[in-house]
C-alpha positions as a printed NumPy array, in Angstrom:
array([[  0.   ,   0.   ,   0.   ],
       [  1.317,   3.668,  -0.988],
       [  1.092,   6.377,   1.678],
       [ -0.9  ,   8.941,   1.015],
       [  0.699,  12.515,   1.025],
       [ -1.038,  15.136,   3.273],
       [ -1.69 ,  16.942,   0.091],
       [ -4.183,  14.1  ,  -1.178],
       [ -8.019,  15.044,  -0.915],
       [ -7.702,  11.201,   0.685],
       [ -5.388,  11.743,   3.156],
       [ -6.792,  11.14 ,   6.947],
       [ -5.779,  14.832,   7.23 ],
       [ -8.109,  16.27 ,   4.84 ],
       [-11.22 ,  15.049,   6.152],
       [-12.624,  18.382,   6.623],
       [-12.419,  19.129,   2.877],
       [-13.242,  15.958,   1.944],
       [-16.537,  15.9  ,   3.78 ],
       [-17.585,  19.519,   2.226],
       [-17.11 ,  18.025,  -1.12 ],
       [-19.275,  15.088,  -0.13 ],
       [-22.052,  17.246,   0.474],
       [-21.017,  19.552,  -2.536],
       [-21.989,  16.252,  -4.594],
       [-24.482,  15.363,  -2.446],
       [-26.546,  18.2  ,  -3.912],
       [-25.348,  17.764,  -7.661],
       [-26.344,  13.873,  -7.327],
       [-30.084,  14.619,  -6.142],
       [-30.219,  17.805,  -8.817],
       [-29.266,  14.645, -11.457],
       [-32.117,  12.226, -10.134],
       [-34.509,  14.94 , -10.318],
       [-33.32 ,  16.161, -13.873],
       [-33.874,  12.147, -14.691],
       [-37.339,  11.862, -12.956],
       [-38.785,  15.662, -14.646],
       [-36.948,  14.459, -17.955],
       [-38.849,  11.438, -18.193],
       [-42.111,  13.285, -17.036],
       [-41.873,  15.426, -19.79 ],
       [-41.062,  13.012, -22.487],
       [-43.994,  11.416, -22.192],
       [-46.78 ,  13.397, -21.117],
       [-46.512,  16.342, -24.141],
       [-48.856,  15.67 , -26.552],
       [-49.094,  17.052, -30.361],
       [-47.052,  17.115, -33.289],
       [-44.792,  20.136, -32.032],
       [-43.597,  17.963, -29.081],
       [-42.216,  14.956, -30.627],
       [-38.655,  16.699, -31.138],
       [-38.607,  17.808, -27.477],
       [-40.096,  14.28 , -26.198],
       [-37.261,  12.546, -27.969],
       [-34.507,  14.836, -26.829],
       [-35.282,  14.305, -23.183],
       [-35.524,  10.718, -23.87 ],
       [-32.123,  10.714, -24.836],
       [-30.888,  12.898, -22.171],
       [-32.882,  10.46 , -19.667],
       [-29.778,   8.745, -19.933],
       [-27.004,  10.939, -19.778],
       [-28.257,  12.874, -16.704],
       [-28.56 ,   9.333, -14.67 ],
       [-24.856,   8.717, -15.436],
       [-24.114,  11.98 , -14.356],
       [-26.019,  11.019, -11.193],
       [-23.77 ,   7.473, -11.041],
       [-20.443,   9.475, -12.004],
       [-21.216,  11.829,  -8.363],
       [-22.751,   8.843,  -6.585],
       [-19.535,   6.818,  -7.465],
       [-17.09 ,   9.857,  -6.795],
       [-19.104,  10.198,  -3.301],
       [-17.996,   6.262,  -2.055],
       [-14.776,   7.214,  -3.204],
       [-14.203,  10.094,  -1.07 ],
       [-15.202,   7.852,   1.745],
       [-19.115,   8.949,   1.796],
       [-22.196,   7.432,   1.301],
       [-24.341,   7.68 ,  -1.654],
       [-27.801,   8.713,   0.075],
       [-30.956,   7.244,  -0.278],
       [-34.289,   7.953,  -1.317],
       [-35.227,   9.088,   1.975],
       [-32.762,  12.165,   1.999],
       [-34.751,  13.567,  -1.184],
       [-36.293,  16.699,  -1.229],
       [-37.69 ,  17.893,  -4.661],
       [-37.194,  21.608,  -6.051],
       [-37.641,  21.434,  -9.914],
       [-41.01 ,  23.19 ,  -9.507],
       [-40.276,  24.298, -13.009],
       [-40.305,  20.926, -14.674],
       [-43.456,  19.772, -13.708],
       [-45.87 ,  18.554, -15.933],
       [-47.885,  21.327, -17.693],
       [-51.891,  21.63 , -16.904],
       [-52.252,  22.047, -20.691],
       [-50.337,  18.826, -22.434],
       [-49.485,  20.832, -25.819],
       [-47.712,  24.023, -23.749],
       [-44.196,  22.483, -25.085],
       [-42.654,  26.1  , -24.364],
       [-43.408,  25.433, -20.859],
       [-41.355,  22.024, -21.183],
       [-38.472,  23.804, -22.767],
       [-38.613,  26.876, -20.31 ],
       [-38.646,  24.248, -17.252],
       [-35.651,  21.802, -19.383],
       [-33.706,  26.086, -19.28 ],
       [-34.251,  26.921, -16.206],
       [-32.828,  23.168, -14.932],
       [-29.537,  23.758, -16.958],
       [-28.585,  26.773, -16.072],
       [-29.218,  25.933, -12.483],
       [-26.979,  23.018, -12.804],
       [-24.331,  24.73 , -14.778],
       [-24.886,  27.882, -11.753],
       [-23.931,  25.023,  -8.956],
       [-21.448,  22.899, -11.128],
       [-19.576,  26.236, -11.698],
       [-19.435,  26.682,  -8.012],
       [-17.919,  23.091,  -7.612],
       [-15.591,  24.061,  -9.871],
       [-14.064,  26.939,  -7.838],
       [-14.797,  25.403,  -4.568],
       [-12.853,  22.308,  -5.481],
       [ -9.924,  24.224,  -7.312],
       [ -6.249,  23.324,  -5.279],
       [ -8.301,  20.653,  -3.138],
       [ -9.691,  17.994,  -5.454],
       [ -8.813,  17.892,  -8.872],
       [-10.553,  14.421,  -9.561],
       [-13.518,  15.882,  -8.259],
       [-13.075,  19.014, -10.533],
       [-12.682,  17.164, -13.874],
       [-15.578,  15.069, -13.029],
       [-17.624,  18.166, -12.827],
       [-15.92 ,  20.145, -15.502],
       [-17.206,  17.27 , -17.996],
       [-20.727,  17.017, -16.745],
       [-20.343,  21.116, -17.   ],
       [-19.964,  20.789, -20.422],
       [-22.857,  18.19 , -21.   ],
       [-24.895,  20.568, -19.277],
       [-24.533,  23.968, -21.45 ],
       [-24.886,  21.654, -24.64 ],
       [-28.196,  20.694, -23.322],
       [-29.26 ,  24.236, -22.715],
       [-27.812,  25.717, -25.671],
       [-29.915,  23.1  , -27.452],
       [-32.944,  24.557, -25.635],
       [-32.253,  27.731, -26.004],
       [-32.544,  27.22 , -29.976],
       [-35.876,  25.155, -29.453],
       [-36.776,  28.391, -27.837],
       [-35.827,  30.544, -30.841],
       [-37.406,  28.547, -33.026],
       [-40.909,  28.799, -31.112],
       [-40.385,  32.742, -30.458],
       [-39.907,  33.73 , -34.09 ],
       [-43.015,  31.514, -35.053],
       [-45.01 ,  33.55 , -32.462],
       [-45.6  ,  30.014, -30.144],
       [-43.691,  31.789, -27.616]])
């Protein structure tokens, strides 16, 4: 077995810093569960021509928001924490929920906004708060970062689209 140096985020010594990043990903892993849960909400219930493209694009990023959920949950046991469970959940995506009216597809793509640049707003954060402390923890989040503005940049151009039609 190597020793670890004292400069290691796993080092007995860093504990402290290694328990605020914990919780840092904590709150990025249950952001990522309830991206997956509204995601999957929303590419179902839309109804009407308009909505296939957007039903289909959450579909698809069903997926790669519950492996950014894994990546954190698996970068959590690593830094010696535990992954939580569903207990510990407390929703706050009260933009994502399913529309009254099933064909308001702007308020799908408004709500799919609004969730990325929140996560990109807290994944930023990460990024500085983990800069000289954990740079594993940091390039895990600096990928997922960049997942994240493609999805809203995406958005934003469904957006466009249904603003210079008038739909918006």
């Amino acid at each position: 077995m190597t020793d670890v140096t004292t400069q290691d985020i796993l080092s007995p010594d860093r504990s402290h810093d290694r328990a605020r990043v914990v919780e840092l990903l904590k709150k990025a892993y249950w952001m990522e569960i309830e991206t997956v849960m509204s995601y999957i909400a929303n590419s179902v219930n839309p109804d009407g021509v308009r909505a296939q493209e957007i039903k289909e694009s959450l579909s698809e990023d069903v997926q790669e928001e519950l492996g950014h959920a894994q990546r954190f949950a698996d970068r959590i046991k690593e830094l010696y924490g535990v992954v939580p469970g569903s207990l510990e959940f407390s929703a706050e995506q009260t933009f994502l929920q399913p529309a009254s009216d099933q064909v308001d597809i702007v308020h799908v793509i408004r709500g799919v906004i609004e969730a990325e640049r929140g996560a990109i707003e807290y994944y930023s954060r990460i990024v500085q708060e983990t800069e000289e402390i954990d740079p594993v923890t940091q390039d895990i989040v600096i990928e997922v970062l960049h997942d994240e503005q493609g999805h809203v940049r995406l958005f934003e151009g469904f957006l466009r689209e249904y603003e210079r039609e008038g739909l918006a």
